[in-house]
C-alpha positions as CSV (number, residue, x, y, z in Angstrom):
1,X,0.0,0.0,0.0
2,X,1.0,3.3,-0.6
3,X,1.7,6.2,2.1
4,X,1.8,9.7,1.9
5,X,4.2,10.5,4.9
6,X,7.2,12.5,5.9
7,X,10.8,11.8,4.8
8,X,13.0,13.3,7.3
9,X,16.1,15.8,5.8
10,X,18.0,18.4,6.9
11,X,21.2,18.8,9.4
12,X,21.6,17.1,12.6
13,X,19.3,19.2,15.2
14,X,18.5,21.3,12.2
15,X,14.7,19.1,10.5
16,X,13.8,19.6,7.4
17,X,10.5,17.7,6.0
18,X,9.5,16.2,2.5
19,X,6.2,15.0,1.9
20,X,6.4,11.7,-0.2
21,X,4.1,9.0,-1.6
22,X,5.6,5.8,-1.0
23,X,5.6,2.0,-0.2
24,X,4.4,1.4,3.3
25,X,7.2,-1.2,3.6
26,X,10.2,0.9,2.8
27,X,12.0,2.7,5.5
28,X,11.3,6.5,6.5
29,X,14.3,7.8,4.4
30,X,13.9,5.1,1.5
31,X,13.4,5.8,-2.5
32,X,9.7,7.4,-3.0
33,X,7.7,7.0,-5.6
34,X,7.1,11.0,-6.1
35,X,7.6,14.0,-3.9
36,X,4.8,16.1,-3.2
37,X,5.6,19.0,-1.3
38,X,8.3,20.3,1.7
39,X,7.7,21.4,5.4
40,X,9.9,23.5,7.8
41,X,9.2,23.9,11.1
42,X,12.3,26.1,11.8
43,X,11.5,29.4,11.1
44,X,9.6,32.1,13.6
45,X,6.3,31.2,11.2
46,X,6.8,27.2,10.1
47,X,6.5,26.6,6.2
48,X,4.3,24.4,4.9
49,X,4.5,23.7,1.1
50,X,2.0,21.0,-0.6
51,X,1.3,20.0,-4.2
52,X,-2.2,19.2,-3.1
53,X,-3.5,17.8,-6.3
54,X,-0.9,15.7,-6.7
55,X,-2.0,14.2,-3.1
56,X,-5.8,14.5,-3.9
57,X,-4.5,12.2,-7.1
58,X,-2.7,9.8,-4.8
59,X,-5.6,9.3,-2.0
60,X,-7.7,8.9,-5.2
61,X,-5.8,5.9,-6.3
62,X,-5.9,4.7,-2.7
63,X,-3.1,6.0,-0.9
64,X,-3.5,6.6,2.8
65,X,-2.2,10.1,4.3
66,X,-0.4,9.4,7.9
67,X,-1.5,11.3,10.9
68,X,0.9,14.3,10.2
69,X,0.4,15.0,7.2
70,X,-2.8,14.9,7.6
71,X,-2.4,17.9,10.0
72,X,-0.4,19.9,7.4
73,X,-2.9,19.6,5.5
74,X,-5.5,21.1,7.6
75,X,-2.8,23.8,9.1
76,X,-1.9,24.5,5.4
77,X,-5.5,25.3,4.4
78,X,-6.3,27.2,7.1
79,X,-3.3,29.3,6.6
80,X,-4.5,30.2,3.1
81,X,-7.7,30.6,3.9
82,X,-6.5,33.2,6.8
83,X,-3.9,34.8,4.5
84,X,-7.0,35.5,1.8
85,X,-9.3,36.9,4.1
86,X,-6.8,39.0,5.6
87,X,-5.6,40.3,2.3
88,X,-9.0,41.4,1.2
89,X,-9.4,43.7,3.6
């Protein structure tokens, strides 16, 4: 089965996030099939980046999102939907 999960990069004590689709079986940092977007929770303001048709195309197929990115995905939205609002003022 395929997962949409995190793949973990980045400097020691320094994270940096890729959000993959990819065998459930392989390990975190294995080959994935296709990257679909990046998230860095260093800065002041965390940056959440997602190709999310790309994943709407993958859970389509049958691909199962894991818990966090999950939450990205919800944090991401709201984050958009917050920045339009408060630009059309």
């Amino acid at each position: 089965m395929v997962k949409i999960r995190l793949r973990r990069a980045g400097a020691k004590k320094s994270p940096f996030y890729r959000v993959v689709a990819i065998d459930e079986r392989r390990p975190r940092d294995g080959r994935a099939l296709q990257f679909l977007g990046t998230y860095d929770p260093r800065p002041e303001k965390e940056i959440i980046q997602l190709r999310r048709e790309e994943i709407e195309a993958w859970v389509a197929k049958g691909a199962q999102l894991s818990e966090t990115v999950r939450t990205l995905m919800r944090r991401s939205a709201r984050a958009a939907s917050g920045s339009a609002s408060s630009g059309a003022s």
